[in-house]
C-alpha positions in Angstrom: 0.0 0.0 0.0 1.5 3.5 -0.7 1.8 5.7 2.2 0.3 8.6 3.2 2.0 10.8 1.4 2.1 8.9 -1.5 -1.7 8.7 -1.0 -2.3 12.5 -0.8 -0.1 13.2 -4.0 -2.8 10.7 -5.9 -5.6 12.5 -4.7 -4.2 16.1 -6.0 -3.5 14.4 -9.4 -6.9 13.1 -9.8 -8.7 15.8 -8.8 -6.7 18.3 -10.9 -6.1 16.6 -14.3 -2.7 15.6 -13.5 -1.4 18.4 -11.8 0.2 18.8 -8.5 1.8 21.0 -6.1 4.9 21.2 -3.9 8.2 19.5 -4.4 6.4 17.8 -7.8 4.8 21.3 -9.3 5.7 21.5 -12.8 7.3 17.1 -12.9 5.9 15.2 -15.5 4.3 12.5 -13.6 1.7 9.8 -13.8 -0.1 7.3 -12.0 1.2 3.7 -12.5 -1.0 1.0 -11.4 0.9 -2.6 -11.7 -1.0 -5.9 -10.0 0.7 -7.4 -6.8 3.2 -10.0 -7.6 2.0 -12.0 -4.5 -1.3 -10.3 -3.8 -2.8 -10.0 -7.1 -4.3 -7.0 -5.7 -3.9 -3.6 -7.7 -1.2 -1.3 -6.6 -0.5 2.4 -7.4 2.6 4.4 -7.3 3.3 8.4 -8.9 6.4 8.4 -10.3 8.4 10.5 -12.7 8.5 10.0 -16.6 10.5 11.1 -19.4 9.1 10.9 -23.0 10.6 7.9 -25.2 10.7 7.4 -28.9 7.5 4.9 -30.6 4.6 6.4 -28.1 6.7 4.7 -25.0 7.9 6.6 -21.6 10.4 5.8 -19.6 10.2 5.3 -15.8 13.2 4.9 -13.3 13.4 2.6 -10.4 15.8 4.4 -8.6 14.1 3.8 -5.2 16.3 7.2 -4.1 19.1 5.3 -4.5 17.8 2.6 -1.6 19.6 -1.0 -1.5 16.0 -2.7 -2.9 14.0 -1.9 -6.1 11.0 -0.4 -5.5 7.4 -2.5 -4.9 6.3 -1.5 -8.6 8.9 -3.1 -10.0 9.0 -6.2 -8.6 4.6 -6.1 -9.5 5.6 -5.6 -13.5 8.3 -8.4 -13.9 5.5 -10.5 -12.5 2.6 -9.3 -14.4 4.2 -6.7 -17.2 0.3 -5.0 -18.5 -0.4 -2.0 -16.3 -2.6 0.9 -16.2 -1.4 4.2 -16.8 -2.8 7.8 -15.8 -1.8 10.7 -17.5 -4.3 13.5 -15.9 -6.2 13.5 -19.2 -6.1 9.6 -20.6 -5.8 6.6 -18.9 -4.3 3.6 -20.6 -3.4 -0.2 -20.6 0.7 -0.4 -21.0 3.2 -3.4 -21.7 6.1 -2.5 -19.3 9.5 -3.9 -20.6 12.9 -3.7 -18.5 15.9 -2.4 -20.6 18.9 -4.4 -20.6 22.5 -4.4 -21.3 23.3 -1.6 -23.6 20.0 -0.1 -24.2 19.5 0.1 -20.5 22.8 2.0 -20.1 22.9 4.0 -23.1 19.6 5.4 -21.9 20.3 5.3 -18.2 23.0 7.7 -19.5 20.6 10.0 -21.7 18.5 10.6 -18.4 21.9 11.3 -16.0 22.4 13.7 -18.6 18.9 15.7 -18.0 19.2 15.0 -14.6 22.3 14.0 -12.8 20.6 12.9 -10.0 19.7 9.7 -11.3 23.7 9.0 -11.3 23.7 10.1 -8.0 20.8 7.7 -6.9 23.3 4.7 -9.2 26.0 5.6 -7.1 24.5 5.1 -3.7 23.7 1.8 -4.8 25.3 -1.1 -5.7 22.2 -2.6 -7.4 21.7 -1.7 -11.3 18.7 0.9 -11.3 16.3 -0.2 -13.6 14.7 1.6 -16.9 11.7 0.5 -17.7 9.6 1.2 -20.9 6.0 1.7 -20.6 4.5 0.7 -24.3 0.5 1.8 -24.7 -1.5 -1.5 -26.1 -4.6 -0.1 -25.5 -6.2 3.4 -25.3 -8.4 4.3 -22.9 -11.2 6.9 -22.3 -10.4 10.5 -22.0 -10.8 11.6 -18.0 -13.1 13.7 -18.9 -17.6 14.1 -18.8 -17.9 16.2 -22.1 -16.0 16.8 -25.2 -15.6 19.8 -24.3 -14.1 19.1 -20.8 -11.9 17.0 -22.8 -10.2 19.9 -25.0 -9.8 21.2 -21.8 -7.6 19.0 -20.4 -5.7 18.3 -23.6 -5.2 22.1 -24.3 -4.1 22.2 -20.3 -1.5 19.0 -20.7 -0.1 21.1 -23.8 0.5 24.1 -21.9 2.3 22.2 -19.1 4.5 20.4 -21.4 5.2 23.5 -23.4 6.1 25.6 -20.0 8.1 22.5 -18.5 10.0 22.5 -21.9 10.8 26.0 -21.9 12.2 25.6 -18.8 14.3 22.6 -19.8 15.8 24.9 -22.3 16.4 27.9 -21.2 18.3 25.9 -18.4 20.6 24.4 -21.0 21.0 27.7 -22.7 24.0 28.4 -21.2 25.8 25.4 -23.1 27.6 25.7 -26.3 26.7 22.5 -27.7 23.5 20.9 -28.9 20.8 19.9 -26.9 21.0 17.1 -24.7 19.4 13.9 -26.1 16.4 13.5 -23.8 16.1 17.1 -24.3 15.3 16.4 -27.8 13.5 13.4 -27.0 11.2 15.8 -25.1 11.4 19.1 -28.1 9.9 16.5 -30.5 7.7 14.0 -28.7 5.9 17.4 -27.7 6.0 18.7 -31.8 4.8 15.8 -32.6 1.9 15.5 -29.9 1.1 19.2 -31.4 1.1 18.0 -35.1 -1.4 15.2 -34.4 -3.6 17.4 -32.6 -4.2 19.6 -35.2 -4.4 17.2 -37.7 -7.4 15.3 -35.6 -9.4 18.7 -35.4 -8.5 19.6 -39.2 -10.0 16.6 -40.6 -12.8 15.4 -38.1 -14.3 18.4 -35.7 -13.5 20.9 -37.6 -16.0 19.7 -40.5 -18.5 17.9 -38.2 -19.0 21.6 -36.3 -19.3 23.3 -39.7 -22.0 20.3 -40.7 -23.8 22.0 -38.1 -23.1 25.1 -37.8 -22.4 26.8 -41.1 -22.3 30.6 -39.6 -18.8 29.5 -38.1 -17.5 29.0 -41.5 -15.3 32.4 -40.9 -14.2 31.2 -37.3 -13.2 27.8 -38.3 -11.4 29.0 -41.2 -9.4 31.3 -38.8 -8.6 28.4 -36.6 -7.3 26.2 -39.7 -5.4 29.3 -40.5 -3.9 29.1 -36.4 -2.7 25.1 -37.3 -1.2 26.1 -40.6 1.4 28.7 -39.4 1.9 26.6 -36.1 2.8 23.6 -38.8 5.4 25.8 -40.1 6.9 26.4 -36.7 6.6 22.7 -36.0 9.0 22.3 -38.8 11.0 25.0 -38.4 11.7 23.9 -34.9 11.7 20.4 -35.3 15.0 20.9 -37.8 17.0 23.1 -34.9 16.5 20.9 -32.5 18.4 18.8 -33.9 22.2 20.5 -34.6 21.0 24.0 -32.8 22.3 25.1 -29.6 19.9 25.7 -26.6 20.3 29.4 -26.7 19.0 29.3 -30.6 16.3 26.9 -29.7 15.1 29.3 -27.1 13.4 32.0 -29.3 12.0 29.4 -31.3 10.4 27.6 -28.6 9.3 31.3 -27.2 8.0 32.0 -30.7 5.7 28.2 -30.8 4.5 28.9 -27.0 3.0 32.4 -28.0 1.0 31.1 -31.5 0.0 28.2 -29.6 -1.3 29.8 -26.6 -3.1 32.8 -28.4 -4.7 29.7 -30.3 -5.6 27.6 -27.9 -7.2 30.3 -25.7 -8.9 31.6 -29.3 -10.4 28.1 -29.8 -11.7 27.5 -26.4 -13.6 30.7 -26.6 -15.4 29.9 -29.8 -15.9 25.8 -28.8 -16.3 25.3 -25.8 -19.8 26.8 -25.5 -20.9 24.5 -28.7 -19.1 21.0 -27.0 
């Protein structure tokens, strides 16, 4: 069973959409429910994530650098399908433990955003585990409306966008390329953005002009929004990969200001009708 204040930090991120406060305000974290290796009783733990490449995140079982790996764990080498909970979906996953040199070569990628981790590995004499979380099965929005749903998606893109800025502008100092989770993270988020778009484009876009033809003018300023924010998709997406934080920064600063003008644009002309 998690502890208390394991069981309080569950609570805030259900009841606000995946967001918490305190020492976790502004983390990317999620909910991870595994089944008890002896029990066979559900289990959840919050834990830190980092985007992976092919849909998949990446969780640590660092334990804070303990002599044991945590209870989770030990649950998904028994019984690898979990649950996930993002704040806005919640998902079945196949969790898969990294070994040999995918498990280092990416245990090094995540020292490298956060050195901590190497500090946890060398407090330790067990090898921390990286584990892949692979969706298999999508689940139903958190959300009672459509329009409760836009909501939280909009809200989960504003996060990422502000928790990436941040990344940045922390690395701006360096005079090499971004870091390799860091770009992990710069285009997992572009490409989140890209499919967005394209979902509205092609299916509620035309379904609310089916039905209401008078927003023929709003709607076509909206399409306009996803168009130029395509172009700064691309545009960034091709720095990130040779540009150096500091030139990534105004880039990023230019996406968060389209992207936020539209999303607080769309919400105001949708959110009534959904």
């Amino acid at each position: 069973m998690p502890n208390a204040f394991t069981e309080q930090i569950i609570e805030e991120f259900r009841a606000n959409q995946g967001q918490v406060g305190g020492p976790f305000e502004g983390a990317r974290l999620l909910v991870l429910t595994t089944t008890g290796a002896r029990s066979g009783r559900p289990h959840t733990a919050v834990l830190g994530y980092y985007p992976d490449t092919g849909g998949r995140v990446l969780v640590v079982g660092s334990a804070g650098g303990g002599p044991k790996h945590p209870d989770w764990y030990h649950n998904l080498l028994a019984n690898p399908r979990v649950t996930i909970e993002t704040g806005a979906f919640t998902y079945d996953a196949e969790a898969t433990v990294l070994q040999g040199a995918e498990r280092d070569e990416t245990f090094a990628r995540l020292v490298e955003a956060d050195a901590g981790w190497g500090e946890y590995q060398r407090q330790t004499t067990r090898t921390i585990p990286v584990v892949a979380l692979t969706p298999v099965e999508a689940g139903p929005p958190m959300a009672s409306s459509f329009g409760d749903y836009l909501l939280l998606v909009h809200g989960a893109f504003r996060r990422e966008l502000a928790l990436i800025r941040k990344e940045i502008a922390a690395s701006s100092t360096a005079a090499v390329g971004l870091g390799a989770q860091l770009r992990i993270n710069c285009l997992t988020l572009c490409q989140g953005l890209h499919n967005h778009h394209t979902g509205e484009s092609l299916g509620m876009f035309p379904a609310l002009l089916d039905r209401h033809p008078e927003l023929s003018e709003e709607i076509g300023a909206l399409q306009a929004d996803h168009d130029k924010i395509a172009l700064l998709l691309d545009e960034l997406q091709e720095l990130i990969g040779t540009g150096r934080p500091a030139d990534v920064l105004p880039e990023v600063d230019r996406l968060i200001a389209e992207v936020t003008t539209h999303l607080d644009t769309e919400e105001a002309i949708l959110i009534p009708l959904l």
